[in-house]
Structure formats: structure tokens, C-alpha cells
C-alpha positions in Angstrom: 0.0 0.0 0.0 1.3 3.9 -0.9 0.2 6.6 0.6 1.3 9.2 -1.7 1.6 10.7 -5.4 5.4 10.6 -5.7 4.8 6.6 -4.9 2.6 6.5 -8.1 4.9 8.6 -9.9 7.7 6.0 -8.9 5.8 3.0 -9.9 5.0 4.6 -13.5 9.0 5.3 -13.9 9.6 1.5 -13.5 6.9 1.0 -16.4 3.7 -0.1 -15.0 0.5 1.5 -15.3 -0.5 3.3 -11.9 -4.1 4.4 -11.0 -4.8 6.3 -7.4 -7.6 5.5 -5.7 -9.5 6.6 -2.6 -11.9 4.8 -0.4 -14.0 6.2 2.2 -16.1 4.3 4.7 -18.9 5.2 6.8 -19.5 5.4 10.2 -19.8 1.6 10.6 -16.8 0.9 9.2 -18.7 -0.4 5.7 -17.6 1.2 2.0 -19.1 3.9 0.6 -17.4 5.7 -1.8 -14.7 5.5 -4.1 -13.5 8.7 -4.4 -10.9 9.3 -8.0 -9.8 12.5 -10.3 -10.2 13.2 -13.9 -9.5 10.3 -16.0 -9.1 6.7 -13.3 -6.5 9.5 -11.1 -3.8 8.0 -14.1 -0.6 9.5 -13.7 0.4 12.1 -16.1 2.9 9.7 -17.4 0.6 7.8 -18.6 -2.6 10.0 -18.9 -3.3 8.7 -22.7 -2.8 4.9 -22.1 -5.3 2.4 -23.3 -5.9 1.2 -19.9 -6.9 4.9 -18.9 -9.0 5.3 -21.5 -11.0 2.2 -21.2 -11.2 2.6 -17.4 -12.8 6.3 -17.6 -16.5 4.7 -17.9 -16.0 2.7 -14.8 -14.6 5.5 -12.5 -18.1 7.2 -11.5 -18.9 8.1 -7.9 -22.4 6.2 -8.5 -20.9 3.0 -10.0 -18.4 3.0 -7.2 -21.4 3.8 -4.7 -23.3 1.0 -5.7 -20.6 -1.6 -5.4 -17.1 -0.6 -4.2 -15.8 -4.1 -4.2 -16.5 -5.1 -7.5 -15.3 -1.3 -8.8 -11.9 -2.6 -6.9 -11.8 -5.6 -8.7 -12.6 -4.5 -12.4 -9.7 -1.8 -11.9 -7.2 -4.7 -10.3 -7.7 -7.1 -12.7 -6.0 -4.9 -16.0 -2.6 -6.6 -16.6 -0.2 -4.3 -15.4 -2.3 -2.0 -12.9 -0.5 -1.0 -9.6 -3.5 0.2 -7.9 -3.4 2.2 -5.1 -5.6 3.4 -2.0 -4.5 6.8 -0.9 -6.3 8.6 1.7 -8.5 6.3 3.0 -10.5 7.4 5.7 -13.5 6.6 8.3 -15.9 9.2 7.9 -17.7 10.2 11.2 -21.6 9.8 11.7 -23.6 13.0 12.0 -23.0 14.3 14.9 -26.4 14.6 16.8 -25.7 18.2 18.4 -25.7 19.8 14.9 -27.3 23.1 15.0 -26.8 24.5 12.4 -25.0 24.7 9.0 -23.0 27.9 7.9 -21.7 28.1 4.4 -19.9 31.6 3.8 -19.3 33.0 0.2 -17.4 30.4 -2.1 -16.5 30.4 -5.7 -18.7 29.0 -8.5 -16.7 25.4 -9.2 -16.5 22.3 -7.3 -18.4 19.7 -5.4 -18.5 19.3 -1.9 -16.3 17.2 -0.2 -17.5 14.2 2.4 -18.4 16.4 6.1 -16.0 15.2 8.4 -16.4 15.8 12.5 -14.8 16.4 15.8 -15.2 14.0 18.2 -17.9 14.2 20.8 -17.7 16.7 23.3 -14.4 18.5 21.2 -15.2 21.4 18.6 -12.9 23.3 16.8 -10.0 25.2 18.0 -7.8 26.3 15.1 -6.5 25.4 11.8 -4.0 25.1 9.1 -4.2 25.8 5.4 -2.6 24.5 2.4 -1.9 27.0 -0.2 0.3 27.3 -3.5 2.0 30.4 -3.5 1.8 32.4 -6.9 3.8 30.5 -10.1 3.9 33.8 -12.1 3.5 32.2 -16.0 2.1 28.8 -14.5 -1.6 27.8 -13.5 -2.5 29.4 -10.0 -4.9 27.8 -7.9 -4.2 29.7 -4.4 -6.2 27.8 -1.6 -5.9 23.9 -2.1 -7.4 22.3 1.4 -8.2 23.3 4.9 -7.7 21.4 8.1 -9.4 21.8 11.6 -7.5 21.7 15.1 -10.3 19.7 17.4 -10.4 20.2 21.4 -11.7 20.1 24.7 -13.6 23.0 26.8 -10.4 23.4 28.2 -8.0 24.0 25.3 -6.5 20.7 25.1 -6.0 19.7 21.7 -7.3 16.3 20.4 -6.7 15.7 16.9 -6.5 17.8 13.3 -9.5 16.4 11.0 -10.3 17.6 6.8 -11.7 16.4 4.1 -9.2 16.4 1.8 -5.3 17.3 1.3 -5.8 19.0 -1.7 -3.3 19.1 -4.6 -0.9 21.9 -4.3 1.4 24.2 -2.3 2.3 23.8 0.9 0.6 23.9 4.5 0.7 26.5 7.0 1.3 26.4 10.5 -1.4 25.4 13.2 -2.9 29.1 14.2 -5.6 28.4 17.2 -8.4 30.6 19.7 -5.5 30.9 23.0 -7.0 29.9 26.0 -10.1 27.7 27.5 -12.9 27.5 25.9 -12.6 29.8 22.8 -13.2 27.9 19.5 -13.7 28.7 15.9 -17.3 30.5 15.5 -17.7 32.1 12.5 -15.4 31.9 9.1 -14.8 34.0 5.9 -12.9 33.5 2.8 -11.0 35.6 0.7 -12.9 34.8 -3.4 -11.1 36.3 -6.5 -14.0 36.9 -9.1 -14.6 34.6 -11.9 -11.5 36.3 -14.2 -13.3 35.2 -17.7 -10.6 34.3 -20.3 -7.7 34.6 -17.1 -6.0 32.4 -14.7 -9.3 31.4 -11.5 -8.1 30.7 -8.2 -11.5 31.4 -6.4 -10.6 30.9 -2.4 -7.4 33.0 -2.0 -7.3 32.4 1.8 -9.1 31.9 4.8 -9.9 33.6 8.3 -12.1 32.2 11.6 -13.3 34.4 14.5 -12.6 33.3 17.5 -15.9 32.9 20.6 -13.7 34.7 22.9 -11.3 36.6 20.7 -10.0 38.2 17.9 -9.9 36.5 14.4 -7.1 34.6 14.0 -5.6 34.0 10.1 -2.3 32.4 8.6 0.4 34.4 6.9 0.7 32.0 4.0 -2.7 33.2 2.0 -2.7 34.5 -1.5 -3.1 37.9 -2.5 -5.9 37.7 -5.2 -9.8 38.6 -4.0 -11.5 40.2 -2.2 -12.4 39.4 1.9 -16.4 38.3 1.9 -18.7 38.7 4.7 -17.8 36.9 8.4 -20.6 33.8 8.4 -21.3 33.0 12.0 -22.8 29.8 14.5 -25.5 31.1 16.8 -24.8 31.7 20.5 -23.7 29.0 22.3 -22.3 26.6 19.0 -19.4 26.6 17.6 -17.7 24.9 14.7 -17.5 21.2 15.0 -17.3 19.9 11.2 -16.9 20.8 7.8 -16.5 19.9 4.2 -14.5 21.7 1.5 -16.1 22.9 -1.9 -13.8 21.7 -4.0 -12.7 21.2 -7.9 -11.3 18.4 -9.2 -7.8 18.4 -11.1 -8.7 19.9 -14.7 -5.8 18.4 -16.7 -5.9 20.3 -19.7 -8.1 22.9 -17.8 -7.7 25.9 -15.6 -7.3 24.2 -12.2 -9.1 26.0 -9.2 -8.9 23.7 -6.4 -10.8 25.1 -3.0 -13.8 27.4 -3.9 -15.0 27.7 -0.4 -16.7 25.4 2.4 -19.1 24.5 4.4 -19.6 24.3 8.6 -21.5 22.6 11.1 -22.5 24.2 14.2 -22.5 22.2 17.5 -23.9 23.3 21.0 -21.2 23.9 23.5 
């Protein structure tokens, strides 16, 4: 098993055919999605290889829904395939103190990503953000993934959740609310305009306020866009999940990556 791109890039320099895979599971532990990019997740490499091509039709999220196991096996069984499951991941239950959903201003592309959760009784603290920095001549896509800090009431951190890594640029460093019981309760992001005929990036960056002080924000965030309007829980809630709205790798196309989110709101 690989856990990451470079290890399909590897397996494709030694000549065999590599295809990336992701496999979430539910709450019970049971499959229920296989998760892919553009085109079987084939490796640049080999982008235009018969195998690809003939795989494309089989790679929908709905035919993967309906039967993981058998999706596995029709991608296994290709001579030469060095299939791989990257990411895989136990996606929480609902949690059953929901309030309320927030989704602040986002860009137009993408799909929402699986909602992942804090543990019970742990809600959001602080985060981290991946971002590629600006390639001047290249394809800029700014904000590529977000990730949560989870704790406890008071301050002790638990564990980082998100609900995807994203595809470029690097991550930030963990900024958090100081103190006891001050979590993340509201969120904006920083949207560049759809540019037309230019280079989108959509979500340039990404700020939280914090239930018991000022906003906090990384250093690492692009400069295209434009700050949208602070999206808040109600009293006594704060952030406790979230999925990203995300595009998927474009090839040939403009990539955007992260176009926003969406956030659940638990009672405290």
C-alpha cells in the first residue's frame, strides 16, 4: 500500500500503469465511496494509455457507490495495474448536536467534499491551510485544502481532522483561539472573481473568529480577491465539522482547487 503521489509517480518510472484510488467508509466501518480525479486519477505519465481510456467509464462516484468491491476488482484485474488506495479514511456519523450549517461565500466550481467531525464533546479550535503560493507564468490555484484543530472546553488539543489534502502548495502552520474554551465561530474567505478568459483561483485564503477573541488568520494566503462577509454559528455553538467545496484536477483545464466550504455548528 502507498500513501502518496510521488509513490505512483515512482511505480509509473519502473513501467507499470499506476491508477490512485481513494476509499471512504462510513460510520460503521462499511464502503461507501470510491473517491478518484479526472480520467481513473492516471498518472500524467501515462494519462493517454489504453488502460486509462477504457477505465474512464467505470470511474463514476455512483458506480463505485453501488458496489465498491467489484469497482476494486474491475480496476485490479487490468494486466499491469499497480492500484493504489491513498487517503482512505472513516468518515464520522452525523453528529447529533448539529445546529446549524454555515456556508460563507465560495467560488462557483467544485463539489463538496464528504463532512468530516470532531469527536464528541471536542469542537474546533484552530486550523491550518494549504496553499500554492503564486507561479507567475504557470496555473495558480491559491487555496488547495483546509484542516481543523479539534479540542476540549479546556484548550486541550485532540486531533486535526479535513476532508481532503488538496493538490498543491504547501501547509501552514497550526494558528488556534488561546486559551479555555474559545473555539472557531464564524469563518470568511477571501474569493477572486470569476477572471473570464484569465488564470481562476477562487478561495485565496481563509480567516475564523474566534468565541472569545480576535480572528485569527495564517500568513501564508494568496493575494488575489476580495475578503467576503464573516458567516457565523448562533450563540452557544461553535464549529465542529466541515466539508471543502472543491474542484477536481482539470488536466488540460484551468485548475481552481478550494472554492470555499461548508460548517457545522454544535452546542457547547
Amino acid at each position: 500500500m502507498a500513501n502518496t503521489n510521488p509513490a505512483v509517480d515512482w511505480t509509473v518510472t519502473q513501467g507499470a500503469n499506476a491508477i490512485e484510488c481513494d476509499i471512504h467508509f462510513d460510520g460503521n466501518g462499511k464502503p461507501s465511496l470510491i473517491g478518484h480525479g479526472s480520467g481513473c486519477d492516471c498518472d500524467c505519465a501515462t494519462r493517454n494509455d489504453h488502460i486509462c481510456v477504457a477505465l474512464q467509464n467505470q470511474c463514476s462516484g455512483p458506480k463505485a457507490s453501488a458496489n465498491p468491491a467489484t469497482y476494486m476488482q474491475n480496476i485490479a484485474r487490468h494486466a499491469g495495474i499497480a492500484l493504489y488506495f491513498v487517503d482512505s479514511k472513516v468518515y464520522a456519523k452525523k453528529r447529533h448536536d448539529v445546529v446549524r450549517t454555515i456556508e460563507p461565500e465560495s467560488g462557483p466550481w467544485g463539489e463538496f467534499t464528504d463532512m468530516v467531525y470532531c469527536d464528541a464533546n471536542t469542537w474546533a479550535i484552530g486550523f491550518r491551510q494549504r496553499v500554492e503560493k503564486p507561479c507567475d507564468n504557470c496555473d495558480d490555484t491559491a487555496l488547495n485544502a483546509l484542516e481543523l484543530l479539534c479540542g476540549k472546553k479546556d484548550g486541550t488539543p485532540v486531533k486535526s481532522i479535513t476532508s481532503h489534502k488538496g493538490f498543491w502548495g504547501d501547509w501552514g502552520d497550526n494558528i488556534r483561539c488561546p486559551g479555555k474554551n474559545n473555539f472557531l465561530k464564524g469563518v470568511s474567505f477571501k474569493i477572486e472573481e470569476p477572471q473570464e478568459t484569465g488564470d481562476d483561483t477562487a478561495a485565496n485564503d481563509c480567516q475564523f473568529a474566534c468565541s472569545q477573541s480576535s480572528n485569527i488568520f495564517e500568513s501564508n494566503g494568496d493575494p488575489w480577491g476580495n475578503w467576503k462577509q464573516m458567516k457565523y454559528c448562533p450563540p452557544s455553538t461553535a464549529i465542529c465539522g466541515f466539508s471543502l467545496k472543491l474542484e477536481n484536477i482539470q488536466h488540460e483545464g484551468d485548475d481552481i482547487a478550494v472554492n470555499g466550504a461548508k460548517f457545522d455548528c454544535c452546542t457547547l
